[in-house]
C-alpha positions in Angstrom: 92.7 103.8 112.5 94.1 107.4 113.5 91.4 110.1 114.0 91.8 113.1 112.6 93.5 115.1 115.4 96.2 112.4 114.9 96.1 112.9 111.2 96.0 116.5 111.4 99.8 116.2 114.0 101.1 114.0 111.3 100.7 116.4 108.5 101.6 119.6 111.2 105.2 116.9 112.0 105.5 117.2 108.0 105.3 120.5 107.4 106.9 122.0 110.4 109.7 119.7 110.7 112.7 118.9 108.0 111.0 118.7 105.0 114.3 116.9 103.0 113.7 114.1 105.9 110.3 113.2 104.7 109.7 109.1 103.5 107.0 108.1 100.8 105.9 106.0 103.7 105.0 109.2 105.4 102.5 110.4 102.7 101.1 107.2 102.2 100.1 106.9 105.9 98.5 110.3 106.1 96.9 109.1 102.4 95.3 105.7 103.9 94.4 107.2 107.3 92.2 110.0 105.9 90.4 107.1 103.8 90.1 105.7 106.9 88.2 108.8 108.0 85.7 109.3 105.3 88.0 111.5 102.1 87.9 109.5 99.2 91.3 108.5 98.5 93.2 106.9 95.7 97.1 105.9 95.3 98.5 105.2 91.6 101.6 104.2 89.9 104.8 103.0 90.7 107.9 104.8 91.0 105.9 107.9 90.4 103.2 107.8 92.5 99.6 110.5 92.2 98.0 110.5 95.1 94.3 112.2 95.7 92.6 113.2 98.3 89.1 114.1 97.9 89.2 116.1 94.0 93.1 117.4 95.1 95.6 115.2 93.5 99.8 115.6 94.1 102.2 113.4 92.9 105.6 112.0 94.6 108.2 110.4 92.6 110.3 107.8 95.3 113.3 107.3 93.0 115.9 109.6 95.0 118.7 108.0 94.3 120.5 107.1 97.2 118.1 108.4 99.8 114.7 106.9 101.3 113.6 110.0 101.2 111.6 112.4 98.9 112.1 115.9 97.0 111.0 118.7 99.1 109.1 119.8 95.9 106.8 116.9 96.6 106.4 117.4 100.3 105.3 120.9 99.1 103.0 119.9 97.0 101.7 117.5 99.6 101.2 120.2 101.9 100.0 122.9 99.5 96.7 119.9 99.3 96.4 119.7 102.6 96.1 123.0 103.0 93.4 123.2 100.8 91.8 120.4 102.0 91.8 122.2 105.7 93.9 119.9 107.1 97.0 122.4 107.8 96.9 125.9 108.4 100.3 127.9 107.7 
């Protein structure tokens, strides 16, 4: 289990780095980690996926064709909750 400073560098990596290079994988381990730290969480679906954290909900959809990675609309989104949650601060 990550604590949250952990979580919190993971999310800053996300934001701050290349958002184009960003796997579902990536989302799903900040996802199950902040479970892991008391946030009710919840994953859905398959090939589009809703996440939600706490009463914030986002949704990826993983079929890029030809790339393991995600939209950077998603990643946005992603972030934009995180923000909100207090997670990330611009």
């Amino acid at each position: 289990m990550a604590d949250i400073r952990r979580i919190k560098a993971r999310i800053r990596a996300i934001a701050e780095g290349n958002r184009k290079n960003v796997t579902v994988e990536d989302i799903r381990w900040v996802v199950s980690n902040l479970g892991r730290n008391g946030y009710l969480t919840k994953e859905s679906g398959t090939g589009h996926l809703l996440f939600r954290v706490g009463n914030k909900r986002f949704g990826v959809c993983e079929h890029n064709p030809g790339s393991s990675q995600i939209k950077r609309c998603y990643v946005d989104d992603f972030i934009g909750v995180m923000i909100d949650l207090d997670l990330y601060e611009e």
